[in-house]
C-alpha positions as CSV (number, residue, x, y, z in Angstrom):
1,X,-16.7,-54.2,-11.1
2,X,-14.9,-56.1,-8.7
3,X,-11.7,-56.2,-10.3
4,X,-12.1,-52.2,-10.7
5,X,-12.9,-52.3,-6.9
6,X,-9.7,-53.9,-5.6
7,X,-7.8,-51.8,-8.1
8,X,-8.7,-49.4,-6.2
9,X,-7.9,-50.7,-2.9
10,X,-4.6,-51.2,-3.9
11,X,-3.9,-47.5,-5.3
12,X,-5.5,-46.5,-2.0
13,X,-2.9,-48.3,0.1
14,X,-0.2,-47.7,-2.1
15,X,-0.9,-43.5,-1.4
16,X,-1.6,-44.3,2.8
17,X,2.1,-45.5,2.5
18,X,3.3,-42.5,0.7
19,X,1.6,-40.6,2.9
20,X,2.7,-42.4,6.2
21,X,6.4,-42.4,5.1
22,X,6.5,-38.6,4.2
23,X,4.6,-37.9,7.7
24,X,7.8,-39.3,9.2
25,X,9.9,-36.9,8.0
26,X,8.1,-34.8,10.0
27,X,8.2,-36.6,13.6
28,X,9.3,-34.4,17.0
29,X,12.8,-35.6,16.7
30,X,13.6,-33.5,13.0
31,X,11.2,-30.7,14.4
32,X,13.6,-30.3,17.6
33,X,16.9,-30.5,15.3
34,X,16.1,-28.7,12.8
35,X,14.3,-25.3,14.6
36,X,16.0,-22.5,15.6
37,X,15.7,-21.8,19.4
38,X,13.9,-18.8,19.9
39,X,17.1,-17.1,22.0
40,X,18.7,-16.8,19.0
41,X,15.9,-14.9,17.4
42,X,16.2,-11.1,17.4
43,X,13.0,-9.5,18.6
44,X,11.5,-6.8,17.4
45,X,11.9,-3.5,19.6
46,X,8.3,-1.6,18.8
47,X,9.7,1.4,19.8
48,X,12.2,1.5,17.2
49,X,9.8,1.5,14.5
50,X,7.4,4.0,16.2
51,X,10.3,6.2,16.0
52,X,11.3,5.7,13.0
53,X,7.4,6.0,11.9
54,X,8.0,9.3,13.2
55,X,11.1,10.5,11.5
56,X,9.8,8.8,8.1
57,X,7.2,10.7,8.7
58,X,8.4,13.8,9.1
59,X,11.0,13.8,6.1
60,X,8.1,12.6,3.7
61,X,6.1,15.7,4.5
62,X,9.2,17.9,4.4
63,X,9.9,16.7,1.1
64,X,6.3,17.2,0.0
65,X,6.1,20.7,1.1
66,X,9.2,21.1,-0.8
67,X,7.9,19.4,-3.9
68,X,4.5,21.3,-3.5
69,X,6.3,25.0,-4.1
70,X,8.7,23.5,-6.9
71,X,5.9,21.9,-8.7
72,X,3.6,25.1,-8.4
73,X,0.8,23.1,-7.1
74,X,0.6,25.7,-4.4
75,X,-0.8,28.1,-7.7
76,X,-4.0,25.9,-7.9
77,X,-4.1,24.8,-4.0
78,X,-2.5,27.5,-2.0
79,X,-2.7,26.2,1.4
80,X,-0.6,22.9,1.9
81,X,-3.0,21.0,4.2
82,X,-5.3,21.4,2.0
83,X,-4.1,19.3,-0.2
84,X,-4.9,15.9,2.0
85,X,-8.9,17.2,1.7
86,X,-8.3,15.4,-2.0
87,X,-9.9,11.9,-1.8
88,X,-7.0,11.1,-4.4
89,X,-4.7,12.0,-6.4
90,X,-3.3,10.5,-9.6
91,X,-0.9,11.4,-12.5
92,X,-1.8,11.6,-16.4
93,X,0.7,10.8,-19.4
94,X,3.2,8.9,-17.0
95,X,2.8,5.2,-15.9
96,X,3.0,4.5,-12.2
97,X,1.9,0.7,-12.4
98,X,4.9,-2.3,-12.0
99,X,4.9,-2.9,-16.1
100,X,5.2,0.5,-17.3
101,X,6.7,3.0,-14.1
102,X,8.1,6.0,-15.0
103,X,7.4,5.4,-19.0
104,X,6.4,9.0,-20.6
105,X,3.1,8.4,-22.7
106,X,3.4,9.1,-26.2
107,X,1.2,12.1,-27.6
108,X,0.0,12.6,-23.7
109,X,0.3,15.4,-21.2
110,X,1.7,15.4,-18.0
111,X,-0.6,16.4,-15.3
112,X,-1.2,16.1,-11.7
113,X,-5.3,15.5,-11.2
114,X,-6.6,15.4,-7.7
115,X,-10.6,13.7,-7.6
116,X,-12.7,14.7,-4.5
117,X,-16.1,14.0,-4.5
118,X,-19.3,16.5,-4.6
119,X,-22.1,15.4,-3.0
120,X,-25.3,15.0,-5.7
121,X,-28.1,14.8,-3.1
122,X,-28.7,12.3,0.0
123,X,-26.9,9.4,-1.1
124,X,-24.9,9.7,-4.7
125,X,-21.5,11.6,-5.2
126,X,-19.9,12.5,-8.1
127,X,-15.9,12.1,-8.6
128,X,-14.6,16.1,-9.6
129,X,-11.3,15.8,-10.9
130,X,-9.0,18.9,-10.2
131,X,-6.0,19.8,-12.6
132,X,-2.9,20.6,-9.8
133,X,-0.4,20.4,-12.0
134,X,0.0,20.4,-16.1
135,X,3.5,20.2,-17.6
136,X,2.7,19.9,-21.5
137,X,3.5,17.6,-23.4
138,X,5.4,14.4,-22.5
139,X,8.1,14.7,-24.8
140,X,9.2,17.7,-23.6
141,X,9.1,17.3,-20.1
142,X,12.7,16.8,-18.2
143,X,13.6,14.0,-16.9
144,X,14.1,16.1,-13.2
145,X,11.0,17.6,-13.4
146,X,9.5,13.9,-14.2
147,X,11.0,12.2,-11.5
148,X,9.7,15.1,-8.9
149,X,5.9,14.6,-10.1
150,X,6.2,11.0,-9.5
151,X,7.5,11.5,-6.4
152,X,5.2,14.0,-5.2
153,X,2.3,11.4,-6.6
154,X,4.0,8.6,-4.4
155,X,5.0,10.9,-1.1
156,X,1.5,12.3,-1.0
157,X,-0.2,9.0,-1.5
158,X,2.2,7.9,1.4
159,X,0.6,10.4,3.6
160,X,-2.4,9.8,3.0
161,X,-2.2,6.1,3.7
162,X,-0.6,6.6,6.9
163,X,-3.5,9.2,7.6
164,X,-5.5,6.4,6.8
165,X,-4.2,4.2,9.6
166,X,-3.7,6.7,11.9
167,X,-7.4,7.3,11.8
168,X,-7.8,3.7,12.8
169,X,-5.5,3.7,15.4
170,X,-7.6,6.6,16.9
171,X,-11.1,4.1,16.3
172,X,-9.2,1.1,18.2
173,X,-8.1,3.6,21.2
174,X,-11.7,4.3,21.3
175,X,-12.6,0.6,21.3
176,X,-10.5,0.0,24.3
177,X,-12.5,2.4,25.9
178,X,-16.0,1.1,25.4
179,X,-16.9,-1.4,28.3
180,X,-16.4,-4.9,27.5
181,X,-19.4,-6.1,28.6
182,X,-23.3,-5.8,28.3
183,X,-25.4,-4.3,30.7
């Protein structure tokens, strides 16, 4: 046991030297030469990207109202704003994931199905899924009319996202307001 025991005292101090030595290469003198000085860092200018928010903003929707009468999704949903109401929105017969974007499923059809939930009682709701869009069958859809239904898919989930946040902006405005202390 004893000889297991200093075996182990030894492999201890053999990995506290390791250790020590690579700490070194880390001491305030290579941390000082080897940083870059904040002067020579460009900030960030806030406003820049709020206004670019805005114009990003603006062409997405302008393309979406454009892809909305093109698509004839304004058939099935004829107000535009109405179609943020939709809790989602997702594409059949065409792959949106990393592994398989854009790829045409074989034997499928191409449509555009919106889900918003119906309420089932006090506490359950039940996903509805809305055809906006069918385009037949995959094979025969053209490659134009392809790329515009993915990019109406991607644009409106875009919107919708940034609806998202902008609903929690709003909350964290309200936050600010509440007083910061008890009573």
């Amino acid at each position: 046991m004893s000889n297991g025991l200093s075996r182990l005292k030894a492999l201890n101090e053999k990995l506290d030297k390791k250790i020590n030595s690579k700490q070194n290469l880390f001491d305030n003198d290579f941390e000082t030469t080897n940083t870059i000085p904040t002067s020579m860092v460009e900030k960030t200018n806030t406003t820049d990207i709020k206004s670019n928010y805005k114009e990003d903003r603006t062409l997405n929707m302008e393309s979406l109202r454009k892809l909305f009468s093109e698509l004839k999704i304004n058939e099935k949903c004829p107000d535009f704003d109405n179609v943020f109401k939709y809790k989602a929105m997702n594409l059949a017969g065409i792959g949106l994931r990393d592994d398989d974007f854009g790829e045409l499923r074989v034997g499928k059809y191409i449509q555009i199905i919106a889900i918003s939930y119906d309420s089932i009682g006090e506490e359950k709701k039940k996903a509805k899924n809305i055809s906006l869009g069918y385009y037949g069958k995959g094979e025969m859809l053209e490659i134009e009319k392809k790329y515009k239904i993915i990019e109406f898919i991607l644009r409106w989930r875009y919107e919708k996202g940034l609806q998202s946040i902008d609903n929690y902006i709003h909350l964290l405005d309200k936050l600010k307001a509440l007083p910061k202390t008890s009573n």
